[in-house]
C-alpha positions in Angstrom: 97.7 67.0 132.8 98.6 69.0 129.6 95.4 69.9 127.2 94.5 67.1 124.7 96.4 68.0 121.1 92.7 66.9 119.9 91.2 69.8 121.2 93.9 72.4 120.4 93.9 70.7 116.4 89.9 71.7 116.6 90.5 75.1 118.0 92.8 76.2 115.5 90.2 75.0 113.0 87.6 76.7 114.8 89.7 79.9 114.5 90.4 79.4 110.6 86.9 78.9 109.9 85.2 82.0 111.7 87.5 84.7 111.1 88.5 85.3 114.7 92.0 87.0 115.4 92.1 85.2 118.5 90.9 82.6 121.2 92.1 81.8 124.5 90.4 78.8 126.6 91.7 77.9 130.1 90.9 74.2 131.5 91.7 74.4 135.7 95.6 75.3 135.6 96.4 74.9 131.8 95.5 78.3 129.3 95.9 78.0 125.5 95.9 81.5 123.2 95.5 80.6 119.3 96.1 84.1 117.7 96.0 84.4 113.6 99.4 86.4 112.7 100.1 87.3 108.9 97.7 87.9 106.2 94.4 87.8 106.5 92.4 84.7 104.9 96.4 83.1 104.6 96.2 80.0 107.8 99.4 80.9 109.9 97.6 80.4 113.6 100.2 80.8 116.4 99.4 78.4 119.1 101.0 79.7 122.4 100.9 77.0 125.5 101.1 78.8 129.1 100.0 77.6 132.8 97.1 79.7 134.0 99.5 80.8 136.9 101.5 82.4 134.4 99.1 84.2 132.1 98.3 87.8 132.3 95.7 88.8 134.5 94.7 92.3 133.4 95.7 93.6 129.6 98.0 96.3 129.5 97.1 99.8 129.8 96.9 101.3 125.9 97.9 105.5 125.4 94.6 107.0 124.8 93.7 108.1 121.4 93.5 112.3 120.1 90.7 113.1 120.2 88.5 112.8 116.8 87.0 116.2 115.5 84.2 115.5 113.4 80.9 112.0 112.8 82.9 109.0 112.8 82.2 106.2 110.8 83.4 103.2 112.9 83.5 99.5 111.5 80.2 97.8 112.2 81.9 94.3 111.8 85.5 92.1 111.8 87.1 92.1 109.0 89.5 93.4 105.7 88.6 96.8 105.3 89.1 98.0 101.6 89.3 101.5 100.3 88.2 100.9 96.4 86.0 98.4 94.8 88.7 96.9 93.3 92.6 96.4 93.4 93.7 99.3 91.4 90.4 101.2 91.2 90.7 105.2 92.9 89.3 104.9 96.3 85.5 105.6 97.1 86.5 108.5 99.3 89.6 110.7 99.7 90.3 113.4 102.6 88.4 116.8 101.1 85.6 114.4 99.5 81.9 115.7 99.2 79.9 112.9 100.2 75.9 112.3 100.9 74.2 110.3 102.7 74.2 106.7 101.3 77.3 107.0 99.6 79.5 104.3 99.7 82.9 105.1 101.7 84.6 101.5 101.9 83.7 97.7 101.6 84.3 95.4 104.7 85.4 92.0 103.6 83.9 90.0 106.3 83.6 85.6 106.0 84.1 86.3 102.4 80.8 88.5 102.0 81.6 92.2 100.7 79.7 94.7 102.9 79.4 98.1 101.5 80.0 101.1 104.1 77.9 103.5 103.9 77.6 107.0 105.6 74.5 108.0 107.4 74.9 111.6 106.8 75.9 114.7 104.1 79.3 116.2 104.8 83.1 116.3 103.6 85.8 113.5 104.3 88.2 114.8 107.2 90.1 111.8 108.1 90.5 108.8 107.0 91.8 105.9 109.6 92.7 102.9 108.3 94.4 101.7 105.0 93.3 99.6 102.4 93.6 95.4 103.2 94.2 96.2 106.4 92.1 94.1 109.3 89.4 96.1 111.2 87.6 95.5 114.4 84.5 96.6 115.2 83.8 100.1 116.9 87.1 101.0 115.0 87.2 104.2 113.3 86.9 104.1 109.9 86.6 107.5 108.2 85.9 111.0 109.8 83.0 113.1 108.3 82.7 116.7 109.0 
């Protein structure tokens, strides 16, 4: 017996109201995987029905990273990282920036609470990973201190 539309309906609302990328439940043979696609904050789930049979059982194996010379400043939570503190505004940091620690590297738009980045340490900007709106997951790399 398929999955009740009912409860797919409440998932996809689940997933608009939390922030989540994406969800997959699996009730005995049936699997559902609701994934956001688009722009963030904009509602465009993707619902996609397979049998459990049918659904992957191990994720793909991903190329390994370079390696990262230098303190990383990874993303302490999901969400939109941006750059400046406004649209149009120079960025907080810049590859060659002197920063100290404290300063305020990016903002991390996360359930529609701005969370200032902050570094934990004195140093110079060596890389910076990500671009501005763009969605970030935690652990991610954000910026590269030296």
């Amino acid at each position: 017996m398929p999955m009740d539309i009912r409860k797919i309906k409440k998932l996809i609302e689940l997933l608009q109201e939390s922030g989540i990328a994406e969800i997959e439940i699996k009730e005995g043979e049936e699997a559902v995987r609701i994934s956001r696609i688009g722009t963030p904050g904009v509602a465009a789930p993707a619902v996609v029905h397979v049998p459990a049979a049918v659904a992957p059982s191990a994720p793909a194996a991903v190329p390994a990273e370079p390696a990262i010379d230098g303190h990383v400043i990874a993303a302490p939570m999901v969400g939109t990282c941006y750059l400046s503190p406004a649209p149009g505004s120079p960025p907080f940091v810049t590859v060659g920036s002197r920063v100290k620690k404290g300063d305020v590297l990016c903002i991390i738009e996360a359930m529609k609470i701005m969370n200032q980045i902050e570094t934990d340490r004195d140093g110079t900007v060596v890389a910076v990973m990500t671009e501005t709106g763009q969605p970030v997951e935690y652990g991610q790399p954000l910026i590269v201190i030296k």
